[in-house]
C-alpha positions in Angstrom: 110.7 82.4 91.8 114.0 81.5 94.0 112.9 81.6 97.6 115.3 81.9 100.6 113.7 81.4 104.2 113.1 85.2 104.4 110.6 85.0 102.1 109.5 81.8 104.0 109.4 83.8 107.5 107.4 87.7 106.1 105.5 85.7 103.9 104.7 83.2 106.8 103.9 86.2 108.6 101.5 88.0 106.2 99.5 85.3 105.1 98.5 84.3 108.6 97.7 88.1 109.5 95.5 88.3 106.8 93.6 85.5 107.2 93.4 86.7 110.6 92.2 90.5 109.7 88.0 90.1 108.8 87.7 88.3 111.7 90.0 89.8 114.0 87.8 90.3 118.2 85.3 87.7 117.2 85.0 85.0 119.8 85.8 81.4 119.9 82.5 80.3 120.0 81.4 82.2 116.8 84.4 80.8 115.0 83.4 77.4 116.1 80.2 77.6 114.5 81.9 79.8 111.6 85.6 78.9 111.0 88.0 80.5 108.6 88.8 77.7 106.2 90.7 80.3 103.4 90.9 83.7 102.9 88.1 86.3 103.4 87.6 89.5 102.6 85.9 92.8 104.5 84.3 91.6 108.1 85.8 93.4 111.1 88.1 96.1 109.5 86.1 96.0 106.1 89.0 95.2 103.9 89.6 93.5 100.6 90.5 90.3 100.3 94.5 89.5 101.2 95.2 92.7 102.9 97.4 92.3 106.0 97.3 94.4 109.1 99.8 96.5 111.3 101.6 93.2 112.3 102.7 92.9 108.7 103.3 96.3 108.1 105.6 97.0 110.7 107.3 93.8 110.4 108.0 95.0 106.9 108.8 98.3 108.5 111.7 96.4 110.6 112.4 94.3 107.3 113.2 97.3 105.2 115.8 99.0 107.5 117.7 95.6 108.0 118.7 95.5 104.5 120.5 99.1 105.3 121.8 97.6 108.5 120.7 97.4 112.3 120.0 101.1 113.3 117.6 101.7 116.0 117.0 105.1 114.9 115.9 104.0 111.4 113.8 101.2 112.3 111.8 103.7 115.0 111.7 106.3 111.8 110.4 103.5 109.6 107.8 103.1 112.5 106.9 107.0 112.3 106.8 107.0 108.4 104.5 103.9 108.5 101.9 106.1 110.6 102.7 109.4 109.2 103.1 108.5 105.3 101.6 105.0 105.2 105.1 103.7 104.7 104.3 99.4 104.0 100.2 100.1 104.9 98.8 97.3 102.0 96.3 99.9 101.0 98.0 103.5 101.4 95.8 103.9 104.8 96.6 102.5 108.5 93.4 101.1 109.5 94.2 99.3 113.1 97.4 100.1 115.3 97.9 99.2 119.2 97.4 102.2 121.8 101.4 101.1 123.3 102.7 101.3 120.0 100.6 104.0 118.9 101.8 106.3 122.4 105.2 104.9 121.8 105.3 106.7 117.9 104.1 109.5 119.2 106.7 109.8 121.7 109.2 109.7 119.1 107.7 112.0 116.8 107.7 114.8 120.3 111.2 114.1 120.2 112.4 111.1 122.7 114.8 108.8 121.8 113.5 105.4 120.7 115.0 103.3 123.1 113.0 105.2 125.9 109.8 105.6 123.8 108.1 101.9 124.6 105.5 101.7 128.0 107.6 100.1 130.9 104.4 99.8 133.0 103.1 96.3 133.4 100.2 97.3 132.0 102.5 97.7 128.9 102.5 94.3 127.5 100.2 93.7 124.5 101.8 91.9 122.0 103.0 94.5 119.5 106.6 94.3 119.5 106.4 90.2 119.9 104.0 90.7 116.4 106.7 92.6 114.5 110.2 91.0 115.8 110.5 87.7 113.1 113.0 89.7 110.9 115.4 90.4 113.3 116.7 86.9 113.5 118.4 86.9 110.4 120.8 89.6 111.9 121.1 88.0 115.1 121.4 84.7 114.0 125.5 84.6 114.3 125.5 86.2 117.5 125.9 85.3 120.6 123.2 84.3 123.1 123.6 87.9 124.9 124.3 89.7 122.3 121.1 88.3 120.6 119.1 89.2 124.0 120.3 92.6 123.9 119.4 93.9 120.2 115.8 91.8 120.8 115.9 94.3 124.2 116.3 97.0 122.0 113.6 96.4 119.1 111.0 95.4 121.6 112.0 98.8 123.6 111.0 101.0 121.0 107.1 100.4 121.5 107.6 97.5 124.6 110.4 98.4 127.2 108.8 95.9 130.0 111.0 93.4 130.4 107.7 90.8 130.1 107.5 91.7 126.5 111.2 91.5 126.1 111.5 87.4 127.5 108.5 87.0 125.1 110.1 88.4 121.6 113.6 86.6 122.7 111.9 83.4 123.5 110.4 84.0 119.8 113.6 84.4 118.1 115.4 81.8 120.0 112.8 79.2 118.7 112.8 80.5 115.6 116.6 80.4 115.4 116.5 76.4 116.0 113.7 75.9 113.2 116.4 78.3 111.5 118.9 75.8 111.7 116.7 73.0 110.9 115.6 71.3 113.7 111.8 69.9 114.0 109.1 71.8 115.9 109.6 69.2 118.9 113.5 69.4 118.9 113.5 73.6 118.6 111.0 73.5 121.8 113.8 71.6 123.9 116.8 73.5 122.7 114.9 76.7 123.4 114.0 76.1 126.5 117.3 74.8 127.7 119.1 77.8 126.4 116.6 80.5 127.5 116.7 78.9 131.1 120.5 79.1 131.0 120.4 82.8 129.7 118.0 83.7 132.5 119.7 81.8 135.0 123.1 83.0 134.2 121.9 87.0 133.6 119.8 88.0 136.4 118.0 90.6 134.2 114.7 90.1 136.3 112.9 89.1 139.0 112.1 85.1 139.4 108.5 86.1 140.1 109.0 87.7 136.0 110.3 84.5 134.8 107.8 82.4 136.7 104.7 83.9 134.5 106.8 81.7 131.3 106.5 78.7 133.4 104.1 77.3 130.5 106.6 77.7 128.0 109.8 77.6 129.8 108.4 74.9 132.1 109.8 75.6 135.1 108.6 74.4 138.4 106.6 77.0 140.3 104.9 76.7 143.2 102.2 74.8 143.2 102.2 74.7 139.0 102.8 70.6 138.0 105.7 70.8 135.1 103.0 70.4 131.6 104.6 70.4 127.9 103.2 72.7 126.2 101.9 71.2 123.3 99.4 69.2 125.8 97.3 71.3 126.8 93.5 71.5 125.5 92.3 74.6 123.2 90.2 75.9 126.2 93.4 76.4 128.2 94.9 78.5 125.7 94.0 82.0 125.9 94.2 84.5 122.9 94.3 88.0 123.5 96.5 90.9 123.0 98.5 90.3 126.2 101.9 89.1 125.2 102.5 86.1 126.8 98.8 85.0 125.5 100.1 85.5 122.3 103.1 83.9 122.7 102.2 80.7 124.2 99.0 80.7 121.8 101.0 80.8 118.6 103.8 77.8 119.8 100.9 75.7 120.8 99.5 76.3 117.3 102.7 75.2 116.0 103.6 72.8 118.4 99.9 70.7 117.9 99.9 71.2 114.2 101.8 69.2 111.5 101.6 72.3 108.4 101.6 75.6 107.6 97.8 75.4 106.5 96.4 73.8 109.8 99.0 76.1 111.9 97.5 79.4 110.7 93.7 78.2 110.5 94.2 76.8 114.0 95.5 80.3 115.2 93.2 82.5 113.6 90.1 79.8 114.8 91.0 80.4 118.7 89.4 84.1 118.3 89.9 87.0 119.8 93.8 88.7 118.4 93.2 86.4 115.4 95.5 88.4 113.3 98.3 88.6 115.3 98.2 84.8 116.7 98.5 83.9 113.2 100.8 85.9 112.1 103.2 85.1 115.1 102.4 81.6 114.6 102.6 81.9 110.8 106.2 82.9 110.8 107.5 80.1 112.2 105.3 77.7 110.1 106.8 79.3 107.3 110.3 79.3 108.3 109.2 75.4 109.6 107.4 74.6 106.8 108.7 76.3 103.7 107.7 79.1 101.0 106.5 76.1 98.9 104.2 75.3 102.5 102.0 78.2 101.9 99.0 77.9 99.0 99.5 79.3 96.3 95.8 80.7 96.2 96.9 82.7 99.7 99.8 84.0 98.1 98.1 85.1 95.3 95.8 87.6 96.9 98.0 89.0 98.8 98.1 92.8 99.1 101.6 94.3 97.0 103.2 90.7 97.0 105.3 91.9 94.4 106.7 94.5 96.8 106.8 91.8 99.9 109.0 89.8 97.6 111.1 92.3 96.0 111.7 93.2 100.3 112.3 89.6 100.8 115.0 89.0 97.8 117.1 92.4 99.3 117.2 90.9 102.7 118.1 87.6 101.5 120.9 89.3 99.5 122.0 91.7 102.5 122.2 88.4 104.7 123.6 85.8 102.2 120.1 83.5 103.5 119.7 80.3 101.6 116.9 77.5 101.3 
């Protein structure tokens, strides 16, 4: 089979999620004394073995309407149908979605337009936009910096309008751009930092007390917080719930302290908690790190419809002329 690095990225994505998926809410501890070494099957949602959750599905969701072009109002409809018709559900049934995302469909299906459908509160910040936002970069990947901030604004608006879970999917894409581009974990970490700070610091789109929360990714210098690389700290420091910045500073610590996709995605899922989605946030950019070839063959192979995922993967690869 020809791969591209789409196929690299969605699959990176679902194989992590559904590793992540029978164990998803158990704790550290348990997974200490019983990690996941390979996939499982039933456990916490009680599903066969391979099938991916709502961070796959609506990352496919977002997949499927970029090969028609960027339309917000198609990508929120792709969002409805996935609820309403089990549009990309792995086994014709939703079995998990987030309450933000979940209000946020609703909203759309009473009627209000997509970009004012997503929570604004602060309250408002679980991780689901950050989950579904990896396919985006292959249409933003030409543009420019603000041009890139605004569509990411947009995606994450139509279930995540705080501006917290904005930083957090356009800190995602601008690392993935660099591992894009083929720059090593390490190198992508600098570059994204240095040209997120300059964004932020030239586009006053938020408070500094906002931008102070990323100081562990962006490592700024607040306050009394000593400047730390990422990458150093110890597992017990990195926390991995639904909250958005957990999840995002969990999964580039995964990939930052990991040298494949293997030990990337069983490191994730190990921390506990949002084991699905830290994987599959942290899977996408091993795969697109990594490579298709990266992932085992024997986690590919019981994937739920990985026919369809790669018949989704070879129409965006053709739509947006993407190469290995």
């Amino acid at each position: 089979m020809k791969t591209t690095t789409i196929h690299s990225a969605l699959f990176g994505v679902a194989v992590g999620d559904a590793l992540g998926v029978p164990v998803e809410f158990k704790s550290r501890e348990y997974l200490k004394n019983n990690p996941v070494i390979n996939m499982q099957e039933f456990g916490t949602h009680h599903q066969p073995l391979g099938t991916w959750s709502d961070d796959s599905s609506l990352t496919f969701c977002l997949a499927e309407s970029l090969c028609h072009g960027y339309n917000i109002n198609k990508i929120a409809n792709n969002f409805v149908l996935w609820r309403q018709e089990q549009l990309w559900t792995p086994h014709g049934r939703v079995f998990d979605i987030g309450i933000a995302t979940n209000s946020a469909i609703h909203s759309i299906e009473s009627g209000i337009k997509p970009l004012l459908a997503g929570g604004t509160s602060e309250r408002d910040n679980g991780n689901g936009s950050l989950m579904r936002m990896l396919p985006l970069l292959f249409y933003v990947k030409d543009f420019s910096i603000t041009k890139r901030f605004d569509t990411v604004k947009e995606v994450s608006s139509i279930t995540h309008a705080h501006i917290r879970s904005v930083i957090a999917c356009f800190i995602y894409i601008e690392y993935a751009l660099l591992l894009l581009e083929g720059k090593n974990k390490e190198e992508a970490f600098e570059g994204m930092k240095e040209k997120v700070n300059g964004f932020l610091f030239n586009n006053p789109i938020c408070s500094q007390a906002e931008i102070d929360k990323f100081h562990r990714v962006l490592e700024n210098q607040i306050g009394d917080y000593e400047l730390v690389w990422l990458a150093e700290l110890k597992e017990k420091e990195i926390s991995s719930g639904g909250y958005v910045l957990d999840s995002l500073e969990a999964s580039l610590w995964c990939v930052l302290t990991s040298s494949s996709y293997s030990e990337t995605v069983l490191k994730a899922v190990n921390l506990g908690s949002d084991t699905d989605t830290t994987a599959a946030i942290a899977g996408g950019l091993a795969g697109l790190l990594y490579g298709y070839e990266s992932i085992p063959q024997e986690w590919i192979t019981v994937l739920a419809r990985k026919e369809d995922i790669t018949i989704l993967c070879d129409q965006m690869s053709e739509k947006y002329e993407v190469h290995n």
